[in-house]
C-alpha positions in Angstrom: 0.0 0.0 0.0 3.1 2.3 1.0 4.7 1.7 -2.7 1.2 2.5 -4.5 1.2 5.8 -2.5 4.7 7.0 -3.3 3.9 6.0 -7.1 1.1 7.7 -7.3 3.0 10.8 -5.6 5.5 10.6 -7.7 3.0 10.2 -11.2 1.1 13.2 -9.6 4.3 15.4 -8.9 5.3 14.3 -13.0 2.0 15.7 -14.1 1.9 19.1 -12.2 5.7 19.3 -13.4 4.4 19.1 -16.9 1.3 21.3 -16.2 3.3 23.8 -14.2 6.1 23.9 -17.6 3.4 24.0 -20.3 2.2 27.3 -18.2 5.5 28.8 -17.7 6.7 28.6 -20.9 5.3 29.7 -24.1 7.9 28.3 -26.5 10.4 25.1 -26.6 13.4 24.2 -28.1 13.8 25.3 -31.8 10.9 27.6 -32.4 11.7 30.7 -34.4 9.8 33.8 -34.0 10.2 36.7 -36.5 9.2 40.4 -35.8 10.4 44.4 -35.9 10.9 46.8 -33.6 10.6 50.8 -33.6 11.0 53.7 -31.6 13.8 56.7 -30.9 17.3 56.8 -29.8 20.0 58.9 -28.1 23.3 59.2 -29.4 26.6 60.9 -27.3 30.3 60.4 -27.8 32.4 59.6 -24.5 35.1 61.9 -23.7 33.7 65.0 -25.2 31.4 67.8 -23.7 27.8 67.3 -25.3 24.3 66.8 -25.7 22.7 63.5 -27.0 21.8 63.3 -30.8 17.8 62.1 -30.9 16.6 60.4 -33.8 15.0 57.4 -34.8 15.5 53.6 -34.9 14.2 50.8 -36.8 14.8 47.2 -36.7 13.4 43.5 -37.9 14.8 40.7 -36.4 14.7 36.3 -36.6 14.9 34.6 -32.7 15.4 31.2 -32.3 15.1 29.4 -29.2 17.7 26.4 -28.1 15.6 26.0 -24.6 12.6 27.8 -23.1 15.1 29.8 -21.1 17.8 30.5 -23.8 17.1 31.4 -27.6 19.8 33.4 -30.5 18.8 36.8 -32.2 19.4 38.0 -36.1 18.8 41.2 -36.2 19.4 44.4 -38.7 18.4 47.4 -37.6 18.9 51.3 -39.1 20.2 54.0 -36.4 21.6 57.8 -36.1 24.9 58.0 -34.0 26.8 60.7 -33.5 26.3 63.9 -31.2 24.6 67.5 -30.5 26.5 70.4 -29.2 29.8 68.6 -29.2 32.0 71.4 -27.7 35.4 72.2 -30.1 37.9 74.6 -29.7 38.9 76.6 -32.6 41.5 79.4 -33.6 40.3 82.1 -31.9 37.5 81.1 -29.8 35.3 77.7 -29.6 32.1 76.7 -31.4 29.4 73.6 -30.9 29.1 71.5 -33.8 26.9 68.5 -34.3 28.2 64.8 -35.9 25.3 63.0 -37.2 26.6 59.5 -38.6 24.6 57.0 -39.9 24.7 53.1 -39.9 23.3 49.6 -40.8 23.6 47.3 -38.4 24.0 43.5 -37.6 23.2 42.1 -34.6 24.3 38.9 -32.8 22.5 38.5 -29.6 21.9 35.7 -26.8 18.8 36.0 -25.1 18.0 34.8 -21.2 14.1 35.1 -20.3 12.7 35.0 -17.2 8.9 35.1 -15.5 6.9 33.1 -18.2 9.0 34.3 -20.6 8.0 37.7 -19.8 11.1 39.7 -19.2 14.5 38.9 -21.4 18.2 40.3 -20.3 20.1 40.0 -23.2 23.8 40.6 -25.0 25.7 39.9 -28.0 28.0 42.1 -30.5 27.2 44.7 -33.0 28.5 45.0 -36.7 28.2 48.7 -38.0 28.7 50.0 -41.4 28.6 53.9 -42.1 26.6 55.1 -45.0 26.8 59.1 -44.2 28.2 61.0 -41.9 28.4 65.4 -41.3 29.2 67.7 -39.0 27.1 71.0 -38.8 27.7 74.0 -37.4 25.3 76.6 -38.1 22.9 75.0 -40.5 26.1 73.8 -42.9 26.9 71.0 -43.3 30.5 69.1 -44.2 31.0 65.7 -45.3 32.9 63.8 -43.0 32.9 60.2 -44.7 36.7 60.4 -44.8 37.8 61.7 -41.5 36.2 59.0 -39.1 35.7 54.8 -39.1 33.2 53.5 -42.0 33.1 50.6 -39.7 32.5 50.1 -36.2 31.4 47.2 -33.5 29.7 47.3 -30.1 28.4 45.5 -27.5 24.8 45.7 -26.8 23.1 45.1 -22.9 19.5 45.2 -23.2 16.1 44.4 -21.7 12.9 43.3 -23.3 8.9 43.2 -21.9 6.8 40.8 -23.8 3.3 41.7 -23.3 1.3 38.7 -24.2 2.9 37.1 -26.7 3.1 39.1 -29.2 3.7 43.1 -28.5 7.5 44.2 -26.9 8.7 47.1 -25.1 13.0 47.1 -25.5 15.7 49.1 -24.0 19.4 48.9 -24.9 22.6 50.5 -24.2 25.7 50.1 -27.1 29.1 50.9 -25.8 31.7 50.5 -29.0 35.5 50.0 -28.3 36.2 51.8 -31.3 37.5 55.2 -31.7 35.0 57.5 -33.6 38.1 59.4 -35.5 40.5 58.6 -38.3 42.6 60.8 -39.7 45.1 63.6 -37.7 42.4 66.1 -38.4 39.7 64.4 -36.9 41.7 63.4 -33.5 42.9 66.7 -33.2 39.1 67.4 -33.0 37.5 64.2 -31.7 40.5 62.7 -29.6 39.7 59.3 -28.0 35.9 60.0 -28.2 33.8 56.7 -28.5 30.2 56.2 -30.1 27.8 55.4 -26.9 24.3 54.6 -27.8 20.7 54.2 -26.1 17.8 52.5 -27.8 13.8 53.1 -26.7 11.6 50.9 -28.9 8.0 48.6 -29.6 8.0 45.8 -31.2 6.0 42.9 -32.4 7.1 39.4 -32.8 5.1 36.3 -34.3 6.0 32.3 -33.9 6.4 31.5 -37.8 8.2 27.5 -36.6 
């Protein structure tokens, strides 16, 4: 009678195991979930006396998931870098000039979620390629394509909010290793300055595997 009891125990505390999984998790090992994000961003450099550079920031993006813990991110987004007000000293006084430079982007990101899949801390690196870049001072503009990195890499921390299963709220933070500047000039101007980056967007995401 004792053995029947602890097997039926046991068989019950299986079953609620399953239960309590299927209601934690929405997705398993190898679905893939596509979607796209958009919102705003904040640009500044590091070392250098400035405002943040707003603008916009698009994205669509593939997720796979090796566990319902753990899943891998694809994603290509659009984004403004750069800076407002950047302080710079000149022959004969100063003057505040901005540096808007912008980028495609390829993300590689690893994904931990947490609370039913809920809330997701995240990290990975980030491949840049510059398509324009000017600095303005006083509504003119100068062409700057030659004077800083075409390329650039960062490492992205982020957090996401599923609501549902479908909708996302996401906020990131990109620091990049890379010095903005290439030539004399430019480090004569820029120095060591760095591109650091802040991300605000929505999103929606649908299971397509």
């Amino acid at each position: 009678m004792k053995k029947l009891i602890l097997a039926l125990t046991l068989l019950l505390g299986g079953l609620n195991s399953v239960q309590a999984q299927k209601y934690l998790d929405y997705y398993d090992v190898w679905d893939v979930l596509v979607g796209g994000k958009l919102g705003g961003s904040a640009g500044l450099f590091s070392k250098q006396s400035c405002d943040p550079l707003w603008g916009p920031f698009g994205s669509i993006e593939a997720e796979m998931y090796l566990n319902p813990k753990i899943s891998m991110s694809l994603e290509m987004s659009a984004a403004h870098k750069g800076a407002d007000n950047v302080f710079t000293r000149e022959p004969g006084g100063y003057a505040y000039y901005q540096y808007r430079m912008d980028y495609i982007n390829t993300s590689y990101l690893i994904n931990y979620h947490l609370f039913r899949q809920h809330v997701s801390l995240y990290t990975g690196l980030t491949l840049g390629r510059m398509f324009n870049a000017k600095s303005m001072k006083n509504s003119r503009s100068i062409d700057i394509m030659d004077e800083v990195h075409k390329g650039d890499f960062s490492v992205p921390v982020g957090i996401e909010w599923t609501i549902g299963k479908h909708f996302t709220i996401d906020g990131r933070w990109h620091w990049s290793p890379r010095w903005v500047a290439k030539t004399q000039k430019a480090k004569d101007i820029l120095h060591r300055s760095r591109h650091q980056f802040f991300s605000l967007t929505v999103g929606y995401k649908v299971q397509v595997f």
